[in-house]
N, C-alpha and C positions, 0 to 999 in steps of 0.2 A: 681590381677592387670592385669593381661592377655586380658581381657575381655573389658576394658577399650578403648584400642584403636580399637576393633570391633566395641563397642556401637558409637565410636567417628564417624568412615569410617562408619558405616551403617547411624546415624543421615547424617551426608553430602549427603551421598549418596541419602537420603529422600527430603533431599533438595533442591536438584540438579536437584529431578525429579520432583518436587513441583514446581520451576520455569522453568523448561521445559515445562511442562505442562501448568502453564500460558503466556507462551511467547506464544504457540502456540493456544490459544484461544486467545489473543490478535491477530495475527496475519490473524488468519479465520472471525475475526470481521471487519476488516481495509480491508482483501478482501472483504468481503459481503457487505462492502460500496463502495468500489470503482466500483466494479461491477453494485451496484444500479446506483451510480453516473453516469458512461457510459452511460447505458440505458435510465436515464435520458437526458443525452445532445441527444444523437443520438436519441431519440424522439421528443425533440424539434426539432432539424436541421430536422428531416420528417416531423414535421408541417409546414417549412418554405416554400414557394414558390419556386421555381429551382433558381430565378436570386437573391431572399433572400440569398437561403442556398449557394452560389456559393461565393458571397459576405464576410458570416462567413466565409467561409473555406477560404477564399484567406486571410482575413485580421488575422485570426488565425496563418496560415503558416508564415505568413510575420514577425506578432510576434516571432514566435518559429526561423525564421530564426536571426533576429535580437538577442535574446538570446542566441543563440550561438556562431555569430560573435561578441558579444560581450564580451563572455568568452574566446576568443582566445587573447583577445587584453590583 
């Protein structure tokens, strides 16, 4: 019966490293999108014209600013 609570801690222990393991491919998959994503927008914003892209960027900011005075309130 000795052996019993080793096999118990070593199974956890497999396990623990089993989901570690998939937390951290999940996690390298959700970077390699959001990275794409990035590259994606700041590509489109380089196809804009200067008084286009100046336009996104202000009315972007405006929003992000609005989102967060609106989380103080």
């Amino acid at each position: 019966m000795g052996a019993s609570p080793r096999i118990l801690r070593a199974a956890l222990l497999v396990a623990a490293a089993i989901a570690l393991a998939a937390a951290a491919v999940q996690l390298r998959d959700k970077r390699e999108t959001a990275e794409m994503t990035v590259e994606n927008i700041q590509a489109e914003l380089d196809a804009l014209d200067p008084v286009s892209r100046a336009a996104v960027i202000a009315r972007l900011s405006s929003d992000e600013v609005k989102k967060v005075r609106g989380q103080r309130q």
